[in-house]
Structure formats: C-alpha cells, structure tokens
C-alpha positions in Angstrom: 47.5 89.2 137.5 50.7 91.7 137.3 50.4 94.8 140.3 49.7 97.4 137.2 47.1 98.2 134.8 47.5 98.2 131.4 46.4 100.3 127.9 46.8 99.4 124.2 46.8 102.5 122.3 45.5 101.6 118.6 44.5 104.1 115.7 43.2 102.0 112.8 45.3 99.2 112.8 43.4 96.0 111.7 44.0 93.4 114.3 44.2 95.7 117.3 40.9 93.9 119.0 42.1 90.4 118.6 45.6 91.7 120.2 43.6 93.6 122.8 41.9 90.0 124.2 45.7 88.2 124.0 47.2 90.8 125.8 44.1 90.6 128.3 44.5 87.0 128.6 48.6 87.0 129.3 48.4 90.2 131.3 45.7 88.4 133.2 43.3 91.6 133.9 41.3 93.9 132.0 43.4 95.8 129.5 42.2 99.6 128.5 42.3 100.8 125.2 42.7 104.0 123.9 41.7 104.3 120.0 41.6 106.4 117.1 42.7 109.7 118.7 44.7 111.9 116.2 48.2 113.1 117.0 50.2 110.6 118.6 51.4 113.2 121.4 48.5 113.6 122.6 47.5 110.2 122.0 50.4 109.0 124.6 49.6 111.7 127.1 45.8 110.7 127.3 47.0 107.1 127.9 47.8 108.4 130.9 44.2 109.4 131.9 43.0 106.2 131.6 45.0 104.4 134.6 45.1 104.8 138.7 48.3 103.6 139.0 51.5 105.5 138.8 53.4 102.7 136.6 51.1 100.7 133.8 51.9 99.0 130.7 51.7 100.3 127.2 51.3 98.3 124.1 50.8 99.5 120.7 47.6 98.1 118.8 50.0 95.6 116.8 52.1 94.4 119.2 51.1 90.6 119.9 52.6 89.7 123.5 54.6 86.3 123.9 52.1 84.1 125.7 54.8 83.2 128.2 55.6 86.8 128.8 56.2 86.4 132.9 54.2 89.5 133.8 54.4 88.5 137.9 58.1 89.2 138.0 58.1 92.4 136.5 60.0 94.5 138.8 58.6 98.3 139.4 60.6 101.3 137.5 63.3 102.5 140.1 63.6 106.5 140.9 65.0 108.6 138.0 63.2 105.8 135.6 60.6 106.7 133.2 59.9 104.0 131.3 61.1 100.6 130.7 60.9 98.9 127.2 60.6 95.1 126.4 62.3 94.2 123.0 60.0 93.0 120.0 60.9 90.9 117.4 60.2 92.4 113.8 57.9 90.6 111.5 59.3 91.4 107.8 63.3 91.9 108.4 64.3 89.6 111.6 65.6 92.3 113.9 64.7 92.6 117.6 64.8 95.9 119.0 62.5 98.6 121.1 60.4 99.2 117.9 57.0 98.1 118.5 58.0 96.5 122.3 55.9 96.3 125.3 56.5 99.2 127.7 56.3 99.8 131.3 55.9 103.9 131.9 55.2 106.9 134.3 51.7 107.9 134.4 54.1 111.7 135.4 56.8 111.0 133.2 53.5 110.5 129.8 51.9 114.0 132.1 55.6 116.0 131.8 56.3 115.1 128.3 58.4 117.4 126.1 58.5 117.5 122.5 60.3 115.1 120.2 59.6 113.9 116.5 60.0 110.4 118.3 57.5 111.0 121.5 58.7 108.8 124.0 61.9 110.3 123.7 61.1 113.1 125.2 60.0 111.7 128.5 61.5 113.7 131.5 63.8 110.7 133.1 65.8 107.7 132.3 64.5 105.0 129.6 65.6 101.5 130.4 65.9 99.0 127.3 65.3 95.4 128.5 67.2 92.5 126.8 64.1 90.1 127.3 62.0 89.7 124.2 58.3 90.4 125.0 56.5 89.4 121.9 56.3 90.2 118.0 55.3 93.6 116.5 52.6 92.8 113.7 52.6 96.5 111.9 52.7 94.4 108.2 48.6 94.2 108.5 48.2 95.9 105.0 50.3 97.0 102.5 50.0 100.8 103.8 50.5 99.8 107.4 53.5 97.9 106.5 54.7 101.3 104.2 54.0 103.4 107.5 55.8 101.8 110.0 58.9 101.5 107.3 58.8 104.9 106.6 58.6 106.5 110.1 60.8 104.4 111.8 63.8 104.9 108.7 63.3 108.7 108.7 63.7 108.7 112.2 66.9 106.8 112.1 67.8 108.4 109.2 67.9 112.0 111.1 69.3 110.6 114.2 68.2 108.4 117.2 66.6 110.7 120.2 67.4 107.9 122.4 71.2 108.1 121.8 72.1 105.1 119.3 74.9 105.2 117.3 75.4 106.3 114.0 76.3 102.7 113.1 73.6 101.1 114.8 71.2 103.2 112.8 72.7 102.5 109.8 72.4 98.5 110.6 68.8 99.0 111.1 68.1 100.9 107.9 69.8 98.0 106.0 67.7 95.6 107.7 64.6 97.5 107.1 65.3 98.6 103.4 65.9 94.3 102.3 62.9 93.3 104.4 61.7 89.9 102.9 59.6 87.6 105.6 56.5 87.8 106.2 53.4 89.6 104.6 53.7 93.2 102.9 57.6 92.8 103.4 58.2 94.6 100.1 56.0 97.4 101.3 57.8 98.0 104.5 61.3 98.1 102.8 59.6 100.7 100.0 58.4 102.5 102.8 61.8 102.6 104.4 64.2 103.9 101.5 60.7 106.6 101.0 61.6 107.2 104.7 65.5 108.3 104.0 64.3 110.2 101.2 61.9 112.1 103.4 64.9 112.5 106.1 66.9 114.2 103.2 64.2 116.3 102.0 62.9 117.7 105.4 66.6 118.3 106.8 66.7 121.8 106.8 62.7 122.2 107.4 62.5 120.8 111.4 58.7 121.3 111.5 58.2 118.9 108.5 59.1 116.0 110.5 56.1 116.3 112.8 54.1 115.2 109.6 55.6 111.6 110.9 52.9 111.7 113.9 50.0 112.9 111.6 48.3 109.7 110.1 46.7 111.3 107.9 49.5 113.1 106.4 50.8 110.0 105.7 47.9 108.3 104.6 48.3 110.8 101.6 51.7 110.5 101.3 51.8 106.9 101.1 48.6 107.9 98.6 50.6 110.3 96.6 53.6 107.9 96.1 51.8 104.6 95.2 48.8 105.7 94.0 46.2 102.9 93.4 48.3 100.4 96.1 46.8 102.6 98.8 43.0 101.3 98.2 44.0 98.1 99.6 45.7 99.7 102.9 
C-alpha cells in the first residue's frame, strides 16, 4: 500500500467500476470515487474533499493502471510542485503522452485553482511530466466517448497548449489523433478530432465558447447535432 490515498473521478464513462477495482487492487488500498458531477472544474476541486492527505492520486474513470505500476517508490511532490503526471499510452493512435495519465496532486494546489479551458492547467505551482508510462487511457468505450475525447483534446491543441508545448509538438499530436486506426471507435476519435480543429477555428475570437469543452452535456448535443443517429449508440 502506497503512503497516499487515491480518487477516480468518472462521469458516465462505461467501464469506470471495473477500472475502479484494478486500480484498487495495484494501488493496494481503497480507492475513492467521485462520479457524475457536472462541470469538470468543480468536479477536480471536489476531488479534493474526498482525501486527508495533502498529496493523493487522481485517475480519470478510463484510465486502466499498468498492473506493475510500482506505487511504493513513488517519491512525494517536492516544494513549488503541484502535480506530477504519469504518461498514458493512447488506445486508438499509438502516442504516449499526459492525456489520460495517472496523476499525483495538491489537495491546495485542486483548492487554489484558477481558471483554464484545460483545468489542470491552471494549478497554482509547477507540473512535473514523468517519463514512466503508468498504464493505458481507454476513452474509445463507445463511439461518442471515443468522438469526445478526440474532439476536446484537438481543440485544445488546436488553440494552444496551457502547459507550454510547442507549436510543433501540437501539431504532431493532432496528426496522430486525426489518422487514429487501432483499436475500437478509432474512426470516431479521429472524426472527433478534425470536429475539434474546426471548433478551435470557429470559437477563436469567442473565448467563453471554449468552456462548452468542460460541459458534457454541451457536447453530448454537439456530438448529437453533427452525427445524428450515431449518437444513440454512445
């Protein structure tokens, strides 16, 4: 058992309470889980009201954890550090990155939180990206799912990392994203990508519009609105 508590934060993704009992069993303690809460700001920050400890883990609800994560030689955050993110390999294009990686954050840092279109940007304090590879991040559950996570994570890119990437290492991302091919719902998750830069075009001289990227059911409709009947089976 690792020195810190942990959350999963889900909203409606399918396998969240299968990946709730891995990440108990590798984690070796009892996970909490935060779920279906509206507004993924808020979401985060109540994460934080769950825990006892200063530093816990955070793992979305379709991130599956490498069984041999080694959880007893995670090292604490030093001073100045917020958070600390494990890489995660992605299911439908073959890049590992941050997106959808295990996290080790500030109960204070989740408390102090500014405002960002990409939350965990806005965390007051440093945000250390780990080399190691932590597990695999599952979002292609259902075509919509698969659409979401395509879409946010391009129009994100697409507008310009908070975190301080390059232009060119966004641009390698969105290529990988937009010829996803492995794995199930690939073809949904590269629609929902070039829908994404679309969406990053559109809403560039509206700021507020990109908040609808943290409003599930915003995109829900959107996803709805574009694809019509392909949303009944997300």
């Amino acid at each position: 058992m690792t020195g810190f508590e942990a959350v999963q934060l889900s909203y409606d993704e399918p396998l969240a309470s299968s990946l709730h009992t891995r990440l108990s069993r590798v984690l070796g303690g009892t996970v909490k889980r935060l779920h279906g809460v509206r507004g993924m700001r808020r979401a985060y920050r109540l994460t934080a009201e769950l825990v006892d400890t200063e530093q816990f883990f955070l793992a979305d609800g379709d991130f599956a954890i490498d069984a041999e994560f080694p959880t007893a030689t995670v090292e604490p955050l030093a001073d100045g550090v917020a958070m600390r993110v494990w890489q995660a390999v992605n299911a439908v294009n073959g890049l590992t990155y941050g997106y959808g990686g295990l996290k080790l954050i500030r109960r204070t840092a989740l408390r102090e939180m500014g405002q960002a279109v990409d939350v965990l940007a806005a965390l007051p304090g440093k945000v250390e990206f780990c080399r190691r590879t932590a597990g695999i991040t599952r979002f292609n559950q259902t075509p919509f799912h698969a659409w979401r996570s395509g879409f946010r994570e391009c129009a994100m890119l697409a507008r310009g990392s908070e975190y301080g990437m390059t232009g060119a290492s966004a641009q390698e991302r969105i290529a990988a994203w937009t010829a996803s091919r492995d794995g199930e719902f690939a073809a949904y998750a590269a629609t929902g990508a070039r829908d994404g830069i679309a969406f990053a075009e559109a809403a560039a001289r509206d700021p507020e519009l990109f908040e609808a990227l943290n409003d599930p059911r915003w995109l829900h409709q959107h996803f709805t609105t574009l694809h019509g009947e392909q949303a009944v089976t997300g």
